[in-house]
C-alpha positions as CSV (number, residue, x, y, z in Angstrom):
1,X,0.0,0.0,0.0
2,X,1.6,3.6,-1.0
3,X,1.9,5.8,2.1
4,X,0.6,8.5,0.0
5,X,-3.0,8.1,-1.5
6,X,-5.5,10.1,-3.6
7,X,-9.3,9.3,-1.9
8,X,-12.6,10.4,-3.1
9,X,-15.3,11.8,-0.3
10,X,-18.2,13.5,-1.6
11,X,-17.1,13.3,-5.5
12,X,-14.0,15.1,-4.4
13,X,-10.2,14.1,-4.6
14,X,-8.4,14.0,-1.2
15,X,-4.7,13.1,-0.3
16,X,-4.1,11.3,2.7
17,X,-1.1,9.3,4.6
18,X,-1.9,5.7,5.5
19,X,0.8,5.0,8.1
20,X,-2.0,8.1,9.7
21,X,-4.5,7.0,12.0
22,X,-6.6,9.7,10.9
23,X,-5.6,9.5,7.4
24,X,-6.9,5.7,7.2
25,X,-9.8,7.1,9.2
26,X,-11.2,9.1,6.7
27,X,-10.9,6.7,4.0
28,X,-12.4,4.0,5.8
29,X,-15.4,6.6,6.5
30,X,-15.4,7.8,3.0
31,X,-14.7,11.3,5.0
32,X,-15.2,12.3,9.1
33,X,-17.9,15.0,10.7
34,X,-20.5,15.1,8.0
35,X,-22.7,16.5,10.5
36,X,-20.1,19.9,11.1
37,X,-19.4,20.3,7.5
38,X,-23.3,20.5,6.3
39,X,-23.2,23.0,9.2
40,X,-20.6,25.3,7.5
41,X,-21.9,25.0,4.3
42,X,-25.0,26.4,5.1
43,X,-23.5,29.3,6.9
44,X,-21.5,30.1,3.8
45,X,-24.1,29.9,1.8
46,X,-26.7,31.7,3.9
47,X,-24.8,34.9,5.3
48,X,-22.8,35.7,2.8
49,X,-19.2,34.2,4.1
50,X,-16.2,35.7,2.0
51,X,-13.3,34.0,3.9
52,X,-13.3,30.9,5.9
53,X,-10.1,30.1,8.1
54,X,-9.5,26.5,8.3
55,X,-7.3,26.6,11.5
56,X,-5.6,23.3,12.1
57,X,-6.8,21.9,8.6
58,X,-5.3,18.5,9.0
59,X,-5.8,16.9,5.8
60,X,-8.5,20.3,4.6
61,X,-12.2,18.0,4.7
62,X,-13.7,20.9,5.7
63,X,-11.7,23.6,3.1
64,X,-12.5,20.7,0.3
65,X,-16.3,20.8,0.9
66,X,-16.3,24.5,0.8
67,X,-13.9,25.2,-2.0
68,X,-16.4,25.5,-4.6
69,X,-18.8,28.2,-3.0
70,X,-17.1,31.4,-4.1
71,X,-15.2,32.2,-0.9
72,X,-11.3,32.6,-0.6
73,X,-10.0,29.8,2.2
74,X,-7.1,30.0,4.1
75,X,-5.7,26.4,5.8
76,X,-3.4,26.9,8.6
77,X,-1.7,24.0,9.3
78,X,1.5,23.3,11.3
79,X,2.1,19.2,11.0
80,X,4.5,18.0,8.4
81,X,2.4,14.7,7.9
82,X,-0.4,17.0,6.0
83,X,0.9,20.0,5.0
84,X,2.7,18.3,2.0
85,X,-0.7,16.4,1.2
86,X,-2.9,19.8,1.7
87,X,-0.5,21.1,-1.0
88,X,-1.3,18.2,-3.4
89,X,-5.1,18.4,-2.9
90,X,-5.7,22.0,-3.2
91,X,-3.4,22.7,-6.1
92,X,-5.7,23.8,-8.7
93,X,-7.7,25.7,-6.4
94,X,-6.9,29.5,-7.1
95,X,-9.4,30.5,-3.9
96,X,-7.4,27.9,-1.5
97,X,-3.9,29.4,0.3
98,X,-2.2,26.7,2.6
99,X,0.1,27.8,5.4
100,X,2.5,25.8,6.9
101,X,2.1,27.8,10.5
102,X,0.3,27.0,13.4
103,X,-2.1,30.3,15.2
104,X,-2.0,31.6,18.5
105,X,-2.8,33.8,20.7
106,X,1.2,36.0,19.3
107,X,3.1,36.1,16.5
108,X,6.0,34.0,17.6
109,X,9.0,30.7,16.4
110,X,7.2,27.8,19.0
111,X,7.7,24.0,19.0
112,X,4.8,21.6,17.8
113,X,4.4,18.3,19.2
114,X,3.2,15.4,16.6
115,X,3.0,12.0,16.0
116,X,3.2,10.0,12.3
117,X,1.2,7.7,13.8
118,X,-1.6,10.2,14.4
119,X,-1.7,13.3,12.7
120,X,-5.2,14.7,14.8
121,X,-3.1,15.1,18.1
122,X,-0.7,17.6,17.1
123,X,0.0,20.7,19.6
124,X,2.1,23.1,21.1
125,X,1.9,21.0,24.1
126,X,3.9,17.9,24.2
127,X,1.7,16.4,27.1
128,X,-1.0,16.3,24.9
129,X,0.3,14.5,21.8
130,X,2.2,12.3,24.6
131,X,-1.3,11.0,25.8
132,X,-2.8,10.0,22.9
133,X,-3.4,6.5,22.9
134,X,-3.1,6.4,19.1
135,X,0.1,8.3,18.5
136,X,1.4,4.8,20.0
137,X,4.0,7.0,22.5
138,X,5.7,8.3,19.4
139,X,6.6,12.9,20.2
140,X,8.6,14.1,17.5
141,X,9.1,17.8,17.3
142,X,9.6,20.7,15.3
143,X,9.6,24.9,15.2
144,X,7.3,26.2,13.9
145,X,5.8,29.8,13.2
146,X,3.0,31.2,15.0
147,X,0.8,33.7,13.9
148,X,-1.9,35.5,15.6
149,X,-4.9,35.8,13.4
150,X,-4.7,39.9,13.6
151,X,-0.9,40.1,13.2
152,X,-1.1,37.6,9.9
153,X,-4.3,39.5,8.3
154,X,-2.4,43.2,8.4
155,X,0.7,41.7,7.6
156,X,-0.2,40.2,4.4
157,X,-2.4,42.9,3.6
158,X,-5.3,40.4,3.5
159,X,-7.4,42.7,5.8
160,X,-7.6,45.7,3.0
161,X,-10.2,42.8,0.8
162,X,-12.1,44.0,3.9
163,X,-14.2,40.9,4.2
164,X,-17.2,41.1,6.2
165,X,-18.4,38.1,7.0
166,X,-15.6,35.6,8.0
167,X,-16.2,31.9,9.2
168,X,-13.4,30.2,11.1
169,X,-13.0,26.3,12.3
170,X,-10.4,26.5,15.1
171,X,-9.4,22.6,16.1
172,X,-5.9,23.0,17.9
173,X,-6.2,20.5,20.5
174,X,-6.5,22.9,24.2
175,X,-5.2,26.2,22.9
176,X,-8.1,27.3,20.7
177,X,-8.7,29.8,23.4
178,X,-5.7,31.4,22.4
179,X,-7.1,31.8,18.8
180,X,-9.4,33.8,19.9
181,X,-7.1,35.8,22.1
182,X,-5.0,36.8,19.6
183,X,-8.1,37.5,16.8
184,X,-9.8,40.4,18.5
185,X,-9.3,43.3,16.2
186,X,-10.3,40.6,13.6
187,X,-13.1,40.1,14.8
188,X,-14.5,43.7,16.3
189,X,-14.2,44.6,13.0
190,X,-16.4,42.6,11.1
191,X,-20.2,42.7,10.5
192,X,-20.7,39.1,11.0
193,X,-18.3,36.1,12.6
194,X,-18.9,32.5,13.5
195,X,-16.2,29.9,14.8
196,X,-16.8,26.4,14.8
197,X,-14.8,25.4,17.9
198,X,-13.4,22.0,19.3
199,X,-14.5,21.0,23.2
200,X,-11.8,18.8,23.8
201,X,-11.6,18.6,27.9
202,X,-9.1,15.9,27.9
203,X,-6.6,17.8,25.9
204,X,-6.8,21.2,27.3
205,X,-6.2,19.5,30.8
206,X,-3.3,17.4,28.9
207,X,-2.4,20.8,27.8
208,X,-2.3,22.4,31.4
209,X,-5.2,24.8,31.0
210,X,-7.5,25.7,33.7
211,X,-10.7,23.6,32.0
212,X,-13.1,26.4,33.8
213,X,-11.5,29.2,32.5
214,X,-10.9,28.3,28.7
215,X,-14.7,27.2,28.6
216,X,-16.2,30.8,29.9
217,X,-13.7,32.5,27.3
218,X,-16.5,30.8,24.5
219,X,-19.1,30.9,26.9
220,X,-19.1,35.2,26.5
221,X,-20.6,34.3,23.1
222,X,-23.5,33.6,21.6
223,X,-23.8,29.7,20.9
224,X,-25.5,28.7,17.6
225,X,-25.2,25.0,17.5
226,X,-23.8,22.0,19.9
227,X,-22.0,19.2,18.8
228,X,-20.7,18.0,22.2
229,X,-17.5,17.9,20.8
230,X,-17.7,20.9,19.2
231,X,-19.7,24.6,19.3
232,X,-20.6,27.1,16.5
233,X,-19.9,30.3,18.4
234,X,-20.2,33.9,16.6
235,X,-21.4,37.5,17.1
């Protein structure tokens, strides 16, 4: 079996890695979190979403069912497992920019924690990859950059499209608090803004995060849908 594979989900093309938990997961599946996807879709398509931020894209499902509605995508994604293969998907995709950066609450050079065994546990906390039963005890690390979501707008000039109406999917195993930290001129600024956001207890306690506090950071905002393991938040 090549490592490296071209799947279809949905009558799309997708590149995975089968030594990859995850990737094998997703072609098993046919594709992961149906369910969260129709979600954004509709969003998009009913309130006029010009730019969705695919933050901690793994292998892009999400940014691949949402490529072909008109709206420039941006994948942020750290882990050298996907990054390669988020390149090879997206290629003819004028609308799709992948970054090979992780985002935070600064703009900074930090270590990411990952595992070729299971590319879904990556962080920038080494306890938490280290507890995942399916990395099978394998940390390997690298340096990585860090953007905040405010400092990486300006800097690229991306903020003078002035887009309105952004939709983000944060899923950065325990620090998507931080995300949010560091995305508040980004987000005072536009008309309309929702963030599908992973609830992942275990690995913001893996992470060292005071569980109480990182859930009333999301709780100040209005809650459109619950997925247990995950909440559509927004203005």
């Amino acid at each position: 079996m090549n490592r490296e594979e071209k799947i279809e989900i949905n009558n799309k093309k997708i590149w995975i890695d089968n030594n990859d938990w995850r990737g094998r997961r997703i072609k098993e599946l046919k594709g992961t979190q149906s369910d969260k996807i129709q979600c954004l879709k509709k969003v998009v398509e009913n309130e006029d979403i010009d730019l969705f931020l695919d933050i901690g894209a793994n292998y892009g499902e999400f940014s691949l069912q949402l490529c072909d509605l008109g709206i420039d995508i941006i994948c942020f994604e750290p882990n050298p497992i996907c990054d390669n293969l988020l390149n090879k998907t997206f290629k003819d995709y004028d609308n799709v920019k992948i970054i090979k950066a992780g985002v935070g609450k600064t703009t900074s050079i930090s270590n990411f924690f990952y595992s070729e065994n299971y590319s879904g546990g990556g962080s920038l906390s080494e306890n938490v990859i280290k507890k995942c039963p399916d990395a099978l005890n394998e940390v390997k690390s690298i340096q990585t950059q860090i953007y905040s979501l405010d400092d990486y707008l300006i800097n690229n000039n991306i903020s003078k499209k002035q887009y309105k109406n952004i939709l983000m999917k944060i899923d950065v195993e325990g620090f998507e608090d931080e995300v949010i930290k560091g995305s508040k001129h980004l987000l005072s600024k536009c008309e309309n803004w929702k963030a599908l956001i992973e609830i992942n207890k275990v690995a913001v306690t893996n992470a060292g995060k005071n569980w109480d506090e990182w859930i009333n950071i999301f709780n100040n905002f209005k809650k459109y849908e619950d997925f247990k393991s995950d909440i559509l938040i927004g203005k």
